[in-house]
C-alpha atoms as one frame of an Amber mdcrd trajectory, in Angstrom:
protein
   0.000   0.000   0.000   2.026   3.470  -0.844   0.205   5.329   1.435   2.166
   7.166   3.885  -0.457   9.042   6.014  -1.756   8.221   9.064  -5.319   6.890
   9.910  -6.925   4.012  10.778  -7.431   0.408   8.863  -9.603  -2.892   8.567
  -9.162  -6.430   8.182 -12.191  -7.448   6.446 -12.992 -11.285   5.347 -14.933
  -9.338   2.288 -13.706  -6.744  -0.397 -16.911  -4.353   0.611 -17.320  -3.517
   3.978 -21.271  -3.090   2.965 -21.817  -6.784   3.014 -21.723  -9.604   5.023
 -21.954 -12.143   2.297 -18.764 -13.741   3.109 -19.265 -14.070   6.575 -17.861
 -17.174   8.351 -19.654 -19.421  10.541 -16.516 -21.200  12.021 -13.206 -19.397
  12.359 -10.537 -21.336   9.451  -7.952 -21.453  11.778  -4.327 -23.660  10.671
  -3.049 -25.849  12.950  -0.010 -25.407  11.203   0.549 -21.998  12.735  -0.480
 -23.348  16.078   2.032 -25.848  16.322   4.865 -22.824  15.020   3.122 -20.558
  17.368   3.900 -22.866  20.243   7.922 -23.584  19.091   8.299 -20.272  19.400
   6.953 -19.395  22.402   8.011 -22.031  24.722   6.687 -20.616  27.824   3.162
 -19.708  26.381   0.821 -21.049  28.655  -3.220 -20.988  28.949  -4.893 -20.276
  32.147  -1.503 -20.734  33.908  -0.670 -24.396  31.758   1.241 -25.094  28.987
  -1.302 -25.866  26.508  -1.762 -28.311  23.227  -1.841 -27.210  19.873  -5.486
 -28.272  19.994  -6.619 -26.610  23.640  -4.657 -23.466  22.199  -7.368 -23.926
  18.680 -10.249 -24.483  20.632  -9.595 -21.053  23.031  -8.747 -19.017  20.200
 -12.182 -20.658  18.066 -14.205 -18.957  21.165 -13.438 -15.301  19.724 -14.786
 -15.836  16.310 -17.895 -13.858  15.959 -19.948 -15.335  12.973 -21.916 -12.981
  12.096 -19.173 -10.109  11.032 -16.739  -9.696   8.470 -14.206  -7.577   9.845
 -11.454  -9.343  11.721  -9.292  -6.598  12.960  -9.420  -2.626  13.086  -6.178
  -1.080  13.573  -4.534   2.792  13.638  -0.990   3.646  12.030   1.327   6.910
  12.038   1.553   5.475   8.471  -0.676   2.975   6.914   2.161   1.846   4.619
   4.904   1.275   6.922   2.908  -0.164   9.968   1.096  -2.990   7.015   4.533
  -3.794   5.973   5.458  -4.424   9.348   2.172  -6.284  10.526   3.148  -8.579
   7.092   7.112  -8.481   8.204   5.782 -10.212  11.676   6.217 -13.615  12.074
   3.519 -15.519  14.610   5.044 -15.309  18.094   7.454 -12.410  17.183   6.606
  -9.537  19.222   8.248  -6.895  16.502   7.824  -5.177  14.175   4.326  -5.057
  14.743   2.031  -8.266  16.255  -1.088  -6.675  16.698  -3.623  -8.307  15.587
  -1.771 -11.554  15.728  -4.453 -13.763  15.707  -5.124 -13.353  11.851  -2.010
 -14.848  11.534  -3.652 -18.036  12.964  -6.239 -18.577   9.649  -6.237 -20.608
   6.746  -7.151 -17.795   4.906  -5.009 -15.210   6.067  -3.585 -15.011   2.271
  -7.058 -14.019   1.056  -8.756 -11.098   3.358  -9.217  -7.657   2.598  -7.272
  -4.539   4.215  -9.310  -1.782   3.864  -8.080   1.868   5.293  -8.917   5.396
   5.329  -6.227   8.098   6.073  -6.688  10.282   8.892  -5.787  13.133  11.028
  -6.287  11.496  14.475  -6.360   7.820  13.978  -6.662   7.319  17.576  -9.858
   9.011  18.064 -10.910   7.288  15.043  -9.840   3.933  15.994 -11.749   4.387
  19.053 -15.268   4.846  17.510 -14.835   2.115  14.660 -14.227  -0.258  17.662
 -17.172   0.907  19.940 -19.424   1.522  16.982 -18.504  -2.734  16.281 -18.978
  -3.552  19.346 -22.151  -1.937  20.188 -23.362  -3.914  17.219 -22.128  -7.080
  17.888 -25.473  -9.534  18.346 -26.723 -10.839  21.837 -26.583 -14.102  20.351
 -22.830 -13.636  19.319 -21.356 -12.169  22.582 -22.913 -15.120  24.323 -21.159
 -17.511  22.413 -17.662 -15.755  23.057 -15.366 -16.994  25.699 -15.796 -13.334
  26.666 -19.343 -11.640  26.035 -17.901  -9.109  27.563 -15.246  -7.766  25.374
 -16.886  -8.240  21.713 -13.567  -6.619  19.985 -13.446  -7.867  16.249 -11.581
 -11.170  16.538  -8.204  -9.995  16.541  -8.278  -7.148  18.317  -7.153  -7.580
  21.793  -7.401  -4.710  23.629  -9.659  -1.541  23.718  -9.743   0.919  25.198
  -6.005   1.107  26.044  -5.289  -1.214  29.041  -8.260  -3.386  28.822  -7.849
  -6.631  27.517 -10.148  -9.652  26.649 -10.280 -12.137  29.164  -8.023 -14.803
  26.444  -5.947 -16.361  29.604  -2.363 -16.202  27.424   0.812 -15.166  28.807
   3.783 -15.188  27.034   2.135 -15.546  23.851   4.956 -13.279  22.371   8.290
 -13.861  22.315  11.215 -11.226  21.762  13.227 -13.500  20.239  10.905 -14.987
  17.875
């Protein structure tokens, strides 16, 4: 993307954000990148236990939400550069960039849409795409979620600043990865 502005973006499993026609019931997730995930962070644990490849799927299967498209909404000093690092991030590396990491985890991570709008204040803006998805999240949705509380798109993590979803990893980054 040769954008070089700032402002905010959106992982999208559809090239229109107007449609949820290809909506997911089931999150495609690879065990392939589980079982990397897990070689690379060797003190990753799950509700304070180092867990399988398959108790690691199943957790991270209980923040799908089914009925949205967009995966991930992200803000960037500049959309170019912080993309290219997002893509430049391996799972389990905590740098460049690793938000958003759970993407990473899909078989069809090759084939979703980034979508983005430059910005003056991505922050600000980042902030109301989030609660505006959120707030329209269905009942039926955040009571499937591991936790109903914290409806963040998928991969999203954190929002506001400082509060997280209940996921129970620790060390699910590592420095050296």
């Amino acid at each position: 993307m040769p954008i070089s502005a700032s402002g905010v973006y959106v992982v999208s499993l559809t090239r229109s954000l107007s449609t949820y026609s290809g909506k997911l019931s089931a999150a495609p997730l690879a065990m392939a990148e589980f079982k990397v995930w897990l070689e690379r962070c060797p003190k990753l644990t799950l509700d304070g236990v180092r867990p399988t490849a398959q108790g690691l799927m199943k957790r991270i299967r209980c923040f799908w939400i089914p009925d949205e498209v967009i995966l991930y909404i992200g803000r960037a000093k500049s959309l170019s550069q912080r993309l290219d690092q997002y893509y430049q991030t391996s799972i389990g590396a905590r740098r460049p960039h690793s938000g958003g990491y759970f993407v990473k985890l899909l078989s069809n991570s090759n084939h979703l849409w980034v979508h983005y709008a430059p910005c003056s204040n991505p922050d600000i803006a980042e902030d109301r795409m989030v609660r505006q998805f959120c707030g329209n999240v269905s009942d039926t949705s955040k009571g499937a979620l591991h936790d109903p509380n914290h409806p963040f798109p998928f991969a999203n993590l954190e929002w506001p600043h400082g509060v997280r979803k209940a996921h129970g990893l620790l060390r699910s980054r590592n420095s050296e990865a």
